[in-house]
N, C-alpha and C positions, 0 to 999 in steps of 0.2 A: 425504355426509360432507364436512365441510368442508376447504379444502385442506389449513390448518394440520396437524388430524389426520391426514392421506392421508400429508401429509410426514413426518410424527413414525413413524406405522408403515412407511414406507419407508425411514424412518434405520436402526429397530431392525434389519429385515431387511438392509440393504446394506451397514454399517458394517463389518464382517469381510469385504466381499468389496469396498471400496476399495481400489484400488492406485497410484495416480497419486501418485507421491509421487517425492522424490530417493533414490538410492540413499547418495548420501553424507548424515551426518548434522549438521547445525549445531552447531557447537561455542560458537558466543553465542547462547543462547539468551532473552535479557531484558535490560532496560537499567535493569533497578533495583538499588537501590532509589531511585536518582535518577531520577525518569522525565521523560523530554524534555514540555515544553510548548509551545516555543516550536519549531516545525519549518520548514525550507525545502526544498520537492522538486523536483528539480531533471530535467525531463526532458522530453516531449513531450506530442500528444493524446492519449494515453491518459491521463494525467493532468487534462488541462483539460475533456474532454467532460462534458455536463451540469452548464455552470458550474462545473465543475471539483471532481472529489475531495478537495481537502485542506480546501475550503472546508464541504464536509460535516462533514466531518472533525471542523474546528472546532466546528460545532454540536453532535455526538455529544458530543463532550468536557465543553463548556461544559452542554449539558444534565445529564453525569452530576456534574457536581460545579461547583452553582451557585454557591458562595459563594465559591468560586477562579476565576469564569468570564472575569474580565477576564485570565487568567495565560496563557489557549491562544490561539494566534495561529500559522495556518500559512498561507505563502507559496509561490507557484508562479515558479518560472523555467523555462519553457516551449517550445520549437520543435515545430514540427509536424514528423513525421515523423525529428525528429532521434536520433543517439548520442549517448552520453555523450564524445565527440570534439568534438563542435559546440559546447559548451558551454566556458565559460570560467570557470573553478570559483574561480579565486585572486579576478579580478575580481567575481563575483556576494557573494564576502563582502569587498571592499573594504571600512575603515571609513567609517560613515558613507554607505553606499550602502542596497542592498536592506535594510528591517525598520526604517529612521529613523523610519519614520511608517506609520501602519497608522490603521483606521474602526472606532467603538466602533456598540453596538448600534443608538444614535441616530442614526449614520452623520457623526458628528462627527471629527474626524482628530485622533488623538492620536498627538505627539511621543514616543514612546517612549526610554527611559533610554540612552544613547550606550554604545557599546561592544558587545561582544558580541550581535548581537539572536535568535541560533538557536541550542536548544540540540543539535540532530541535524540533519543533513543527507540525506533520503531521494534515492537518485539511480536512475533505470530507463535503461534503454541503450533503442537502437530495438526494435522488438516483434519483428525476427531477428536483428539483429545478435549476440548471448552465443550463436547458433548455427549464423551463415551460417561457411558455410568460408572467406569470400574477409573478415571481418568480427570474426570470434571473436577474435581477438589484439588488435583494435584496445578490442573487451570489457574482456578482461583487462588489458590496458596503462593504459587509462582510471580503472576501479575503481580498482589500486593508484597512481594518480598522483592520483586526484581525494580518493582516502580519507587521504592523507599531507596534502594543501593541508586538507581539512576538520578533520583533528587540530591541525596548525599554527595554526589559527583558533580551537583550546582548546571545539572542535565535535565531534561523534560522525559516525561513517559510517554511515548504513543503505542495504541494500540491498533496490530493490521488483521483487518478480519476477512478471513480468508473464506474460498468459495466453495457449495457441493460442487461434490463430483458430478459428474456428465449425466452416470444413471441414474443419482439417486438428489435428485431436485428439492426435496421435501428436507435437506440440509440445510437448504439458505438461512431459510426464519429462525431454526433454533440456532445458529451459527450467530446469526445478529445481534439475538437474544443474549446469547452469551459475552458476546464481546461488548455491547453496551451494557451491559448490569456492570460487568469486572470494570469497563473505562470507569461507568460512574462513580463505582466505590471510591476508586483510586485516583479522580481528578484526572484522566488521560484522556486526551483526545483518541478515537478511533476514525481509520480509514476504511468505508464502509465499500471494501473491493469487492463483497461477496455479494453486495445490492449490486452493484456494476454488471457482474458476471450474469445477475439473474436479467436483469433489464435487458441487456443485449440477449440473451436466448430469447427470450419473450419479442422485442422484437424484428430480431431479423435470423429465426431458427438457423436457417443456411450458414452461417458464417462461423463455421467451426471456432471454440476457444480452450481447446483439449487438445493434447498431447495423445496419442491410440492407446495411453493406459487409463484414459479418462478420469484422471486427478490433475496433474501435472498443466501447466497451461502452453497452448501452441504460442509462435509470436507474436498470433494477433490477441491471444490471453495478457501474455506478457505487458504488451503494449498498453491494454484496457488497465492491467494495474498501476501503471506508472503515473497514468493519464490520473488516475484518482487520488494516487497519492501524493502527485504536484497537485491536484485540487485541495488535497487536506490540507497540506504542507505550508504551501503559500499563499494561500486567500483567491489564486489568481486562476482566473477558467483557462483551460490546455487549450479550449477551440481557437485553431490558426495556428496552432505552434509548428513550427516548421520544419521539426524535429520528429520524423514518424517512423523507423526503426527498419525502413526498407520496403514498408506497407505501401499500397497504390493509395492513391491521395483520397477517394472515397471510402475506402474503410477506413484510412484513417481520421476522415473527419468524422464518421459515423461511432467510432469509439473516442472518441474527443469530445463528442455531446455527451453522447450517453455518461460518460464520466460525470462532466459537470453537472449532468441533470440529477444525476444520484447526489451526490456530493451538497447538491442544492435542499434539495427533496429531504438527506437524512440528516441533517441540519438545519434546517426549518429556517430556510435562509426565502 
């Protein structure tokens, strides 16, 4: 049987017995009916690996809605290993700084219109920090200081919540926990990647989404985040996008569900 199908009858059976989710519930759950096109995320390698997540991103987007595709345009401000403490949030939306200038398909550099260049700001803390004990405050203090500087900037907050590591699984829930309490404070939507990450272990073990340092996400990781965070982003399900990062067409539709079904699921949609 082909994998696709093996996955599809492993959703039917598993779906009622997923648990990995937040115990708290998201109180923003969509950013429509204006949905952000122009996005900057602001945070470390788990964003940049495999050429970087947002840059996928872009292509998913610009794939589902060709005739609008020169409108999506998303930017990384990146540290390796870093918080959302490292980061210098007033300065990254300086005018006239980051989003002046960006590369169209033909890799030609197009001057972009002055003012405002982002319409949401996706920001991830370190992949412990929203749960180390000596770290969580500096979480918390961040979000609401970096989600006031991105409103002041006439920007949205989102928040991307990032997944355990390979070994140590029992990171999901309190990962969740965290990132929806700090979204709720703060009015921010969160991207619930780390429910993503857990769903697809659970159902289809085999299908590696780690990097050999077991934090890091392999392509098909990569891909699973993109997949949820065009789910956040634009209201609109990834299943069918045409756009799969070099993946064979069954994993990728098998992380194309799974996204939407999370995205569905921690949104009480």
């Amino acid at each position: 049987m082909r994998l696709f199908a093996r996955v599809m009858v492993a959703m039917c059976l598993a779906v009622a017995g997923f648990n990995a989710q937040a115990q708290t519930k998201p109180k923003v759950t969509s950013l429509g009916p204006d949905f952000p096109k122009a996005a900057l995320f602001v945070g470390n390698s788990f964003f940049y690996y495999n050429n970087g997540m947002p840059g996928h991103l872009t292509f998913m987007e610009r794939a589902a809605d060709a005739a609008n595709k020169a409108a999506y345009r998303n930017t990384m401000a990146t540290i390796g290993g870093s918080g959302l403490d490292w980061h210098d949030m007033d300065n990254l939306l300086r005018p006239a700084g980051l989003g002046a200038y960006s590369f169209d398909e033909q890799n030609n550099v197009v001057f972009n219109k002055p003012g405002r260049q982002y319409d949401a700001v996706v920001m991830m803390d370190c992949s412990q920090c929203p749960i180390h004990p000596q770290l969580k405050d500096a979480f918390t203090t961040f979000v609401k200081k970096d989600s006031e500087i991105v409103r002041a900037h006439g920007m949205r907050p989102v928040l991307f919540m990032s997944w355990a590591y390979a070994d140590k699984p029992e990171m999901t829930e309190a990962l969740a926990e965290a990132y929806t309490t700090a979204g709720n404070a703060n009015d921010a939507l969160v991207i619930p990647a780390g429910l993503a990450f857990a769903r697809v272990r659970k159902l289809q073990p085999e299908l590696n989404l780690y990097a050999p340092d077991k934090r890091h996400p392999s392509p098909a990781g990569t891909y699973l985040a993109a997949c949820v965070t065009y789910a956040a982003l634009t209201g609109r399900s990834p299943i069918g996008n045409s756009y799969v990062m070099g993946l064979d067409a069954d994993t990728a539709q098998l992380l194309q569900k799974a996204a939407w079904d999370t995205a569905q699921e921690y949104y009480g949609r």
